[in-house]
N, C-alpha and C positions, 0 to 999 in steps of 0.2 A: 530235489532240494534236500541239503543236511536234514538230519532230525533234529540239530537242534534250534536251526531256523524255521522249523513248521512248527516248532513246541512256539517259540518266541512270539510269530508271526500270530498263530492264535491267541497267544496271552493278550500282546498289543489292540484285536479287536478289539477286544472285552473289555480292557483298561477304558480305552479308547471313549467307550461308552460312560462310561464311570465318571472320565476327564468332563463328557460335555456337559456333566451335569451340575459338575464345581464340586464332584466329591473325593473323599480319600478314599482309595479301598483298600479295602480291611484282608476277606479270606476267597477264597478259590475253591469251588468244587468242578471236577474235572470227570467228563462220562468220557472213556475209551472204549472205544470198539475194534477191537485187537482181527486183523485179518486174517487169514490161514498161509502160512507161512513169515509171518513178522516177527523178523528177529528181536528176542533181548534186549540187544544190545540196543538196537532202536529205538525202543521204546522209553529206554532208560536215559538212553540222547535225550530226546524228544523232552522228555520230563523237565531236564538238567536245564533246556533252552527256555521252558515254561517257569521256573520253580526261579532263575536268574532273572529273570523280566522282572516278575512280580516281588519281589526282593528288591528289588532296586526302589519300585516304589511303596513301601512298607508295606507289602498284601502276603501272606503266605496261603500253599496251598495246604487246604485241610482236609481233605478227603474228595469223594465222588463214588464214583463205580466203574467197573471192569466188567464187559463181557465179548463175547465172539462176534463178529461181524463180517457176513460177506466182501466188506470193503473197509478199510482203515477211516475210524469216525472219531471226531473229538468235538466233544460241546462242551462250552465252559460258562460256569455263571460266575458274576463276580462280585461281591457285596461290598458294599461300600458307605459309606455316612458325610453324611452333611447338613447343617444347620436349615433349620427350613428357611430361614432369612436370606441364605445363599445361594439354596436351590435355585438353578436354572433349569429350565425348559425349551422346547421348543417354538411353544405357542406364546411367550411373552414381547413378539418384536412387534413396534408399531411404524406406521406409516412415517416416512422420515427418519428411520434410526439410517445411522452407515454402519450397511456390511464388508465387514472385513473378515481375513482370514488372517490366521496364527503364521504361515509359510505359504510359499511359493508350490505350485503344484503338479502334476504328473512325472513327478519321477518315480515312483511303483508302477507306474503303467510302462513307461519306459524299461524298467529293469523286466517287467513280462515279457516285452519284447524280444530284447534280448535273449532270455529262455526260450521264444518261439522262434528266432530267426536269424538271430545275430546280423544285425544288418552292416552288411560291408561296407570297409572304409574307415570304419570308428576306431579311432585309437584306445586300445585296450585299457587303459587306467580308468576311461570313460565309461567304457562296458561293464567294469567291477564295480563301479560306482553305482551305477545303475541297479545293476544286479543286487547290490548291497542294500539299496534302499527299497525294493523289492519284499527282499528277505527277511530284514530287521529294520522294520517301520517304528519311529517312536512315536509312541502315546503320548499325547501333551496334558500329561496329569497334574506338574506345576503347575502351569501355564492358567489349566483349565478352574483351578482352584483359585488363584490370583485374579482372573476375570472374574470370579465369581464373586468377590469380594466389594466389586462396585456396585453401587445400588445403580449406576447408567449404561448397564449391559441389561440389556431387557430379555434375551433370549440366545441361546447355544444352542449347536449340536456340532458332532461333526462329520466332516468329508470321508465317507468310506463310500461311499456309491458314487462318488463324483458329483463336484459343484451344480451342475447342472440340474442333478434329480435330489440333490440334500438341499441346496437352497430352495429349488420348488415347494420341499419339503414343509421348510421351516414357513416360509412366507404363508403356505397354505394353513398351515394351523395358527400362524398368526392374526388369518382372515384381511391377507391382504397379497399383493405382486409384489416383483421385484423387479430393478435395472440392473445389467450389469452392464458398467463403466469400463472396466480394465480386469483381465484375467490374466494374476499371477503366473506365468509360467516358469517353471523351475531350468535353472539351466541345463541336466541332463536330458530332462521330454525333451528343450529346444536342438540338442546332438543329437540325439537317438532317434525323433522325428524325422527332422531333414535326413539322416543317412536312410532310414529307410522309406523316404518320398512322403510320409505321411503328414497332418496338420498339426503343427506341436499345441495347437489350442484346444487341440479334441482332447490330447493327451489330458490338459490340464482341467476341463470341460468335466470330460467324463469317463476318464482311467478312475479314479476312486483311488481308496488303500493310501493316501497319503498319511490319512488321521490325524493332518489339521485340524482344526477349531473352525466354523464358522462365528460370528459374532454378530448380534444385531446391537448397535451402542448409542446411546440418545447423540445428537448431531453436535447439540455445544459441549459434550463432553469428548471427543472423538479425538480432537488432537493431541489435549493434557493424558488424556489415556494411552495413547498411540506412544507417547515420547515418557511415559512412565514407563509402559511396557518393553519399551527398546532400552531404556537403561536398567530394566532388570532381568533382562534375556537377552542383551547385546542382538536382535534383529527383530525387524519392523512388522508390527502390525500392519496389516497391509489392506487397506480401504479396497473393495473389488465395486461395490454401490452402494443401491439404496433402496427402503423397504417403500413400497405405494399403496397407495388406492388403489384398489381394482384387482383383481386377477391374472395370475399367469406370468411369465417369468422374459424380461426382455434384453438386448444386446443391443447399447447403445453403440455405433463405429465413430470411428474418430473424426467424421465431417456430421455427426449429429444426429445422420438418419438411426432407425430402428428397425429390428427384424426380430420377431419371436422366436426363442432359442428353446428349442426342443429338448426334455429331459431324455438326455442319451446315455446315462449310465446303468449300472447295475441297478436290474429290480427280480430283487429275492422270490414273487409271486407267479413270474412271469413264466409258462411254460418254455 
C-alpha cells in the first residue's frame, strides 16, 4: 500500500470514531514506531496522507512520539468536542428505533480482495475502485455531526468491524436485540464477490472498514429524517432494521422466516 494511503487509512479509523459520536475533532497525537530499515521518504508520505485527511475535517496533527520498533506501528488518538446535548453513544437505542446505515457496505472488504487475489474476469476500472475504497475510506464526520443534531437518533457508532459484530454491539449496550431486514450491499462487494465465487452479503456483513454510521432513530421520526438526510448528502439513509426486545442479533429472509446471524467480523481480542 502507498504511504500515503496507510497515513489516510489510519487517520479515517480515528475520525471515524469521533464521527460516531456527533463530534468535531479538534487535534491528533500520532505514536510512530519507525522499523529498521524505513525509508524518510515514507514516513514523510505517510505523514502527508495523515496530516491531508485531518485537514480536510478541521483536526490538525499536533504532536505524539517517535521511537524504534521491530515492526512499523502507528497509533493515533483523536480529540474531539461536542455539546453533551449532542453526544451520541452506543448504549442510547431502544426497542423499536429503525436501524439504518449512512452507505451501502463491503466495498473495503472487496478492495482487500483484491490486494489478496485479484479475482479474474473483473474489468479493471472495477478493481481500482475497489482498491480505492480499500485505501481511502471516508469518515462520515459531517454526516455524523448532522445526525447528532436530532434529539430522535437515540444511539451511533460505526461499521468498522462489520455490521454483523457493530450492530451486535450496539443493541447489546442498548440492552436489547436486533432484526436485520435488508443488508446494504455496495455495488463493488456485489462485482468483486461473484468474480471471486464468494457471498457479496458476507462482504457487506462482515468485511468492516467501510466507516459508515450505524443509526438507531425513533420509528415516526425515520422517514422525515431519511428524506432530510438525502437532501443534504444527495444519498439515502438506508433502513437495514430494527432494535428488539430480547437478545442477540437476527436475519429476517424475504419469505419471513428467521435464522440467527452470527457476529463474523473483526474482533480486536480475539487470539
Amino acid at each position: 500500500m502507498p504511504a500515503a494511503a496507510a497515513g489516510h487509512r489510519a487517520m479515517a479509523a480515528n475520525l471515524s470514531d469521533i464521527a460516531a459520536m456527533g463530534a468535531r475533532p479538534i487535534l491528533v497525537t500520532v505514536a510512530l514506531g519507525v522499523a529498521p530499515g524505513t525509508a524518510q521518504e515514507w514516513i514523510l508520505e505517510c505523514y502527508r496522507g495523515m496530516s491531508a485527511l485531518a485537514a480536510a475535517h478541521g483536526a490538525r496533527i499536533a504532536g505524539g512520539d517517535i521511537v524504534s520498533s521491530p515492526a512499523l506501528t502507528l497509533a493515533l488518538t483523536v480529540v474531539g468536542e461536542v455539546s453533551r446535548s449532542r453526544l451520541k453513544r452506543r448504549d442510547g437505542g431502544r426497542p423499536g428505533d429503525v436501524v439504518a446505515v449512512t452507505g451501502p457496505l463491503g466495498a473495503s472488504r472487496a478492495g482487500l480482495e483484491i490486494l489478496r487475489r485479484s479475482p479474474p474476469g473483473l474489468p479493471a476500472e472495477v478493481g481500482a475502485a475497489a482498491l480505492r475504497a480499500f485505501e481511502r475510506p471516508e469518515p462520515r464526520v459531517r454526516e455524523g455531526r448532522w445526525l447528532a443534531s436530532s434529539a430522535h437518533v437515540h444511539a451511533m457508532m460505526d461499521s468498522s468491524d462489520g455490521l454483523s459484530t457493530d450492530l451486535t454491539r450496539l443493541a447489546a449496550a442498548s440492552g436489547a436485540g436486533a432484526t436485520v431486514d435488508d443488508v446494504p450491499i455496495h455495488a463493488l462487494a456485489e462485482a468483486v464477490a461473484r468474480a471471486a465465487g464468494d457471498d457479496p452479503a458476507a462482504y457487506a456483513l462482515d468485511g468492516g472498514e467501510d466507516f459508515e454510521l450505524i443509526v438507531a432513530v425513533a420509528p415516526r421520526a425515520f422517514a422525515h429524517l431519511a428524506a432530510a438526510y438525502r437532501a443534504r448528502f444527495g444519498r439515502p439513509l438506508i433502513a437495514v432494521g430494527r432494535l428488539e426486545r430480547g437478545a442477540g442479533l437476527r436475519l429476517r429472509r424475504a419469505g419471513g422466516d428467521e435464522r440467527e446471524l452470527v457476529a463474523a467480523g473483526w474482533d480486536h481480542l480475539k487470539p
